[in-house]
C-alpha positions in Angstrom: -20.9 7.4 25.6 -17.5 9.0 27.1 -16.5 5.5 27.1 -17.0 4.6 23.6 -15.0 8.2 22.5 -12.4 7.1 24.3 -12.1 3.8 22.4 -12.9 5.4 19.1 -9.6 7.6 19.8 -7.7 4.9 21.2 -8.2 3.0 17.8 -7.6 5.6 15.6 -4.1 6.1 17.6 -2.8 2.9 16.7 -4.0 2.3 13.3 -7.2 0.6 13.8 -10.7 1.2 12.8 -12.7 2.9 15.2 -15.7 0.6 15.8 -13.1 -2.3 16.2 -12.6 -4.4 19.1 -10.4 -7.5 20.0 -12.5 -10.5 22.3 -12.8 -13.6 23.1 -15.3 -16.3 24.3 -15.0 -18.0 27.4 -16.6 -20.3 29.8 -15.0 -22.0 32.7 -11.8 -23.2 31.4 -12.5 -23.5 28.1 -12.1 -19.9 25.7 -12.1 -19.4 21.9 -8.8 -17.7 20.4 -8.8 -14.1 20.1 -10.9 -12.4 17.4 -11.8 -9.1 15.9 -15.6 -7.5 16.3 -16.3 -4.5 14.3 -19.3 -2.4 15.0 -20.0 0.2 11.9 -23.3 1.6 10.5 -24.8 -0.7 7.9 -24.0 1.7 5.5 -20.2 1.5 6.2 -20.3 -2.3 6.1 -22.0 -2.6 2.7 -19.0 -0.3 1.5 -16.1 -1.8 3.3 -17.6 -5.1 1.8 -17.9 -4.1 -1.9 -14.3 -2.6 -1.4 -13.0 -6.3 -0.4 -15.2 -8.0 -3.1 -18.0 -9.4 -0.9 -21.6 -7.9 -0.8 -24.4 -7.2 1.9 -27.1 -9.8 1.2 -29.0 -9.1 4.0 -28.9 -7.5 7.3 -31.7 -7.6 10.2 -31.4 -4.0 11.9 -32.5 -3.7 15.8 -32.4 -1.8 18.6 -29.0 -1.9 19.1 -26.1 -4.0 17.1 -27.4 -5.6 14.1 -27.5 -9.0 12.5 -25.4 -9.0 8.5 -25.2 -12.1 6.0 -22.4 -11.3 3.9 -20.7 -13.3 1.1 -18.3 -13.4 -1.6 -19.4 -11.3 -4.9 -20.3 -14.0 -7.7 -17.8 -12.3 -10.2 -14.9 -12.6 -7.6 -16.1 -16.2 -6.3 -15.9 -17.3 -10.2 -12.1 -16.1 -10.5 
């Protein structure tokens, strides 16, 4: 947990969200570009979503991180 404070205020210093963090996949030589991860209560997601015009369609909660299906709000796909 001390760990994951430390990131939270390490984020929050520079601008950035707190559940956010930057990765990348690799495997031997090969690695995907850099990408962002955010890791936020379902609750936050469904409002960070409607804010940006997309909506939570479904989301599979676990022990741990959970699995979302988002997509673009009909009224904002039809513009």
């Amino acid at each position: 947990m001390p760990y994951h404070v430390g990131l939270s205020k390490w984020n929050r210093n520079r601008g950035r969200h707190p559940g956010q963090i930057r990765l990348r996949a690799r495997w031997s030589d090969v690695a995907t570009s850099w990408f962002d991860y955010l890791f936020v209560p379902v609750e936050e997601l469904k409002e960070l979503a409607e804010r940006a015009g997309w909506e939570l369609v479904e989301y599979q909660p676990g022990s741990g991180p959970y699995l979302a299906v988002l997509r673009v709000h009909e009224a904002r796909a039809a513009t």
